[in-house]
Biotite code that builds the C-alpha atoms (Angstrom):
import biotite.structure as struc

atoms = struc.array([
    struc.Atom([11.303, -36.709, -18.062], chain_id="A", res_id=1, res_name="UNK", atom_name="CA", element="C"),
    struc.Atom([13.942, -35.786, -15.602], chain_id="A", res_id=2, res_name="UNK", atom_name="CA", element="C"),
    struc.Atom([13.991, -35.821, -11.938], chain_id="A", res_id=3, res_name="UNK", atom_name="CA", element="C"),
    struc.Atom([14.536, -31.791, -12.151], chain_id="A", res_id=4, res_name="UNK", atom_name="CA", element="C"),
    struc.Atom([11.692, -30.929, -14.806], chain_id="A", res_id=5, res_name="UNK", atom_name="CA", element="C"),
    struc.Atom([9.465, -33.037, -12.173], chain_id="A", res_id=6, res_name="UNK", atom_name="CA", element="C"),
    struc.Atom([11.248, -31.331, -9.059], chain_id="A", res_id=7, res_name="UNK", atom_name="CA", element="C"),
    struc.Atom([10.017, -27.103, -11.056], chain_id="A", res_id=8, res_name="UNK", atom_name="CA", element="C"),
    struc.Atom([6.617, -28.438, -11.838], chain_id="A", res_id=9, res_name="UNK", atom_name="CA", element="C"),
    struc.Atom([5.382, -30.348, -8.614], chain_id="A", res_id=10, res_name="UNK", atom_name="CA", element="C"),
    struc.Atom([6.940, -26.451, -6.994], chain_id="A", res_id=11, res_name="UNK", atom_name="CA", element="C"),
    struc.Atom([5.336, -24.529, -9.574], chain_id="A", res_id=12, res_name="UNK", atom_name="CA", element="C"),
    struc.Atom([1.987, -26.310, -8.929], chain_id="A", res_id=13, res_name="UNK", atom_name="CA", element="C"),
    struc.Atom([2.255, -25.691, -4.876], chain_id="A", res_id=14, res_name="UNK", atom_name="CA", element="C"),
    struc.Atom([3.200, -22.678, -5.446], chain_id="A", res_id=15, res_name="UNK", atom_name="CA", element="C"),
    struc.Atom([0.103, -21.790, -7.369], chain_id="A", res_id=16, res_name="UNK", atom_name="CA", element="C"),
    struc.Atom([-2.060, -23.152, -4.820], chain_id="A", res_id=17, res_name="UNK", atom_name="CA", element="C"),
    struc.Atom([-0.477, -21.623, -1.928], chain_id="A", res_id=18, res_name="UNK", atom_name="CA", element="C"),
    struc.Atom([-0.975, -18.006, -3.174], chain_id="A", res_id=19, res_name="UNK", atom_name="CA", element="C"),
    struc.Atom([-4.542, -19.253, -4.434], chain_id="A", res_id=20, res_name="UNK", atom_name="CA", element="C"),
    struc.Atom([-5.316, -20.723, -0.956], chain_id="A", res_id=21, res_name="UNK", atom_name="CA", element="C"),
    struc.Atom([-4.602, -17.872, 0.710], chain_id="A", res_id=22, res_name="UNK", atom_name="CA", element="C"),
    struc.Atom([-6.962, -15.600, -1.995], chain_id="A", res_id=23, res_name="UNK", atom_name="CA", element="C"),
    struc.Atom([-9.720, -18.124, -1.032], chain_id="A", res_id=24, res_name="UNK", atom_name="CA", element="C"),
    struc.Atom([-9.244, -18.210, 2.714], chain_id="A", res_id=25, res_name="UNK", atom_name="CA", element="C"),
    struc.Atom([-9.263, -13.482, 3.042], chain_id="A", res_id=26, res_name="UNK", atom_name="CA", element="C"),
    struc.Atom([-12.147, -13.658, 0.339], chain_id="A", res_id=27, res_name="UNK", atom_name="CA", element="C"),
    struc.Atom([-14.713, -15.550, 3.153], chain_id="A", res_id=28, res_name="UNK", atom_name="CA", element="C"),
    struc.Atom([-13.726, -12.304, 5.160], chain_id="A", res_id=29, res_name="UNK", atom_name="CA", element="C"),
    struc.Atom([-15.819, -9.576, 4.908], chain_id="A", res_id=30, res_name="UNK", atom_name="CA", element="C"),
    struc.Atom([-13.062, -7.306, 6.990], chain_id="A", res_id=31, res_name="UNK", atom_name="CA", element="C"),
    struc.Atom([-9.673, -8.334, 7.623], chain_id="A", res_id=32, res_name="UNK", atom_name="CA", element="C"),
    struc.Atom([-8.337, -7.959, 11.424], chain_id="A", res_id=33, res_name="UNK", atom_name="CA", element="C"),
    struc.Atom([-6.063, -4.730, 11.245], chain_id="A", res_id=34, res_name="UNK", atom_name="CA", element="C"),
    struc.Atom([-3.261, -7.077, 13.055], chain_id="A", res_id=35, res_name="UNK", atom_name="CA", element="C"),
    struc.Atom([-3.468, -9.499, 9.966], chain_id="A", res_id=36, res_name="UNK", atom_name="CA", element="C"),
    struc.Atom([-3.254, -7.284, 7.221], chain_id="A", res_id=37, res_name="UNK", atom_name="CA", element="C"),
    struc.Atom([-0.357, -5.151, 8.644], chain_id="A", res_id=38, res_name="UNK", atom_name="CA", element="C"),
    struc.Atom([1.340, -8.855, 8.737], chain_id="A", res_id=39, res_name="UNK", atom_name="CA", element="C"),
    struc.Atom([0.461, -9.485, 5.205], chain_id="A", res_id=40, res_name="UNK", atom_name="CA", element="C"),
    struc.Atom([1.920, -5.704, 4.535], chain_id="A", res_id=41, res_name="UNK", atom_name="CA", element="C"),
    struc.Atom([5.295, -7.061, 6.034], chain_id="A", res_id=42, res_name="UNK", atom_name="CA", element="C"),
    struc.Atom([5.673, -9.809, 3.601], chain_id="A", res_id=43, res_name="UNK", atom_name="CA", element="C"),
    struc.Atom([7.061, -8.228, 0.549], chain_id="A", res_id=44, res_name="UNK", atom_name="CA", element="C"),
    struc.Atom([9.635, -6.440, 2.618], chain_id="A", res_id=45, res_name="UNK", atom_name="CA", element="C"),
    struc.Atom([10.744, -9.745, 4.440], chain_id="A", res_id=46, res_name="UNK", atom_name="CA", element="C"),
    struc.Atom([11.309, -11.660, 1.102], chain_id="A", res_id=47, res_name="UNK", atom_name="CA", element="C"),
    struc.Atom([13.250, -8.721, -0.203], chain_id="A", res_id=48, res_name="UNK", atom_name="CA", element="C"),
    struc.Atom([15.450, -9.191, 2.924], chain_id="A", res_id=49, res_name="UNK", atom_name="CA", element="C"),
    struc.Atom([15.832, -12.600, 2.380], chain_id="A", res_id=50, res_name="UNK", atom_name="CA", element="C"),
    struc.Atom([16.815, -11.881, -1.208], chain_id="A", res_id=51, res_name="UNK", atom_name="CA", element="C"),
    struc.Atom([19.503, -9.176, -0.337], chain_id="A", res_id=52, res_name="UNK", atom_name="CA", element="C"),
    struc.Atom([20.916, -10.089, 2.869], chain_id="A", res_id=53, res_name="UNK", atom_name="CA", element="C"),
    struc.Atom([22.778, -12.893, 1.504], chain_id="A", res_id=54, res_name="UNK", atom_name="CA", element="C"),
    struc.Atom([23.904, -10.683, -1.142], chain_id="A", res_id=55, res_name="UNK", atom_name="CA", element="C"),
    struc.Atom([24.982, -8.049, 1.240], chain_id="A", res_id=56, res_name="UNK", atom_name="CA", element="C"),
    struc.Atom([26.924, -10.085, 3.735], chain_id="A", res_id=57, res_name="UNK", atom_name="CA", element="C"),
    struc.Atom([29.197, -12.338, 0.891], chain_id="A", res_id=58, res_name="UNK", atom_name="CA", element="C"),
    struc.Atom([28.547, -9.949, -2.105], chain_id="A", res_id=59, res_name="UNK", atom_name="CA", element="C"),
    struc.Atom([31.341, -8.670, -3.852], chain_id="A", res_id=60, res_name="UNK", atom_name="CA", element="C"),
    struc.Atom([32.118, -5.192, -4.738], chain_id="A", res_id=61, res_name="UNK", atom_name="CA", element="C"),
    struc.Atom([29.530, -5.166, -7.504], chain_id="A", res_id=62, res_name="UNK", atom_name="CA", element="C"),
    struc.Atom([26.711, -6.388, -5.301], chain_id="A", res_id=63, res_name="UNK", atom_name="CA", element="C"),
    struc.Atom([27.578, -3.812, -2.581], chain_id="A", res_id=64, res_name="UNK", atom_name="CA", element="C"),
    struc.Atom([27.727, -1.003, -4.792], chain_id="A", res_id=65, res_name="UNK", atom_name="CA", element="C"),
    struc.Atom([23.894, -2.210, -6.516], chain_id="A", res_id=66, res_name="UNK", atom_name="CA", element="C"),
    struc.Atom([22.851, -2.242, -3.494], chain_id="A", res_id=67, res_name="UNK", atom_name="CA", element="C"),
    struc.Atom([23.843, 1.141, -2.354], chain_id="A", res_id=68, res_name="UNK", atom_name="CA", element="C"),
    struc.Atom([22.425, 2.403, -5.935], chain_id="A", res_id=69, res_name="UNK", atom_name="CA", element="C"),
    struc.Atom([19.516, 0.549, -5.348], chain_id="A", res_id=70, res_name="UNK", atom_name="CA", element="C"),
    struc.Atom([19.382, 1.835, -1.515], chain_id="A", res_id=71, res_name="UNK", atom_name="CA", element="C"),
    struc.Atom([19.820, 5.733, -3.023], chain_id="A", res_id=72, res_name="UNK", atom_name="CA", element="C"),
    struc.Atom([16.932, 4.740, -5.935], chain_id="A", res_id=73, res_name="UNK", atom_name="CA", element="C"),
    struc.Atom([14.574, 3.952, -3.288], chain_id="A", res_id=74, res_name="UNK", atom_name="CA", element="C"),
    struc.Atom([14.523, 7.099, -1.612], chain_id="A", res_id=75, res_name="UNK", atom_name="CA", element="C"),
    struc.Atom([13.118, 8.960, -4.946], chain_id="A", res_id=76, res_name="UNK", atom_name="CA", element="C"),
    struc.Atom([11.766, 6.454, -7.210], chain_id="A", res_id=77, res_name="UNK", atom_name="CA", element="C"),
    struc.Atom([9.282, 3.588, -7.199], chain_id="A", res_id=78, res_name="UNK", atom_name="CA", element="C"),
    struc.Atom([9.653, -0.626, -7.006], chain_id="A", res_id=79, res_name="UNK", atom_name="CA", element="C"),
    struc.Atom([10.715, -0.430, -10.308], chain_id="A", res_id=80, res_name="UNK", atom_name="CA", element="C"),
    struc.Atom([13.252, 2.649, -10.631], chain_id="A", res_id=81, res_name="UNK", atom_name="CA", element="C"),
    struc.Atom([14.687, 0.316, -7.840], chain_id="A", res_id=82, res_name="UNK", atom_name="CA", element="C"),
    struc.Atom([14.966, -3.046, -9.700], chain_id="A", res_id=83, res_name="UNK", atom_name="CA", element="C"),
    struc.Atom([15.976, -1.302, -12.741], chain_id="A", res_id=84, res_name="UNK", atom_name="CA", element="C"),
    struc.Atom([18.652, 0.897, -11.074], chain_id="A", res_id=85, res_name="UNK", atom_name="CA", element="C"),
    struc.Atom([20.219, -1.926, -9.198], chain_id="A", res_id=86, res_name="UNK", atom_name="CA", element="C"),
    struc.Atom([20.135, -4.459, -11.649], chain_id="A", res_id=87, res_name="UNK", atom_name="CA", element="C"),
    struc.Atom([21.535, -2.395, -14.533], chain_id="A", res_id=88, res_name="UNK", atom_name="CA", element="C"),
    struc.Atom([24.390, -1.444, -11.597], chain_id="A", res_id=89, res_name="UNK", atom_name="CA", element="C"),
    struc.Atom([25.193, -4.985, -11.070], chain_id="A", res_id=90, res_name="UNK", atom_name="CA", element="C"),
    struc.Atom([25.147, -6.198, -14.465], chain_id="A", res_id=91, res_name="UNK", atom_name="CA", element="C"),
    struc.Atom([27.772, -3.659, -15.429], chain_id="A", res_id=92, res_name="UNK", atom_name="CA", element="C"),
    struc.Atom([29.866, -3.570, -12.469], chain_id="A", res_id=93, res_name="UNK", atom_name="CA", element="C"),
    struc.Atom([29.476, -7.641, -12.807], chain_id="A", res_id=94, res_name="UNK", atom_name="CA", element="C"),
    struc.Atom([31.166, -7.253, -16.517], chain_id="A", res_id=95, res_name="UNK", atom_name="CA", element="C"),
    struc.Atom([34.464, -5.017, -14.368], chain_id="A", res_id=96, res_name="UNK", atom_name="CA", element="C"),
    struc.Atom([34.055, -7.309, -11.386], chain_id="A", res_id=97, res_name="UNK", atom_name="CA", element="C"),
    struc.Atom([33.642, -10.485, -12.538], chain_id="A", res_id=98, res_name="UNK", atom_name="CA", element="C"),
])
């Protein structure tokens, strides 16, 4: 096998047991510390930042725009009206844009 298949497995496999650690570690808790779980609240939005930041300060036009659409989605819809709205956006802005 190649260096790279070994490279996604060995991340797949800590991956696994990082999110599985953590289930194991809050499940000895009977209650979590209100401090703790507003920090575990934060996550999702923090990797979304770190997913469209980059996207927003070197995207082209058709990244901008998605992420205005997707920006615009949010205020009505769900997570998913969201992904759906902004990645349909980008996908055929990409095909004007390049």
């Amino acid at each position: 096998m190649s260096v790279n298949i070994w490279i996604i497995l060995s991340a797949a496999v800590l991956t696994y047991l990082t999110r599985a650690g953590g289930h194991l570690v809050l499940s000895r808790f009977e209650r979590i510390h209100p401090r703790v779980e507003a920090g575990l609240d934060a996550v999702p939005a923090a990797v979304l930042t770190t997913l469209v930041a980059p996207a927003a300060a070197s995207g082209g036009p058709a990244e901008i725009a998605s992420l205005v659409v997707a920006a615009i989605a949010a205020l009505r819809g769900g997570m998913l009206t969201v992904f759906l709205c902004g990645g349909a956006t980008l996908i055929v802005l990409r095909q004007f844009f390049g």
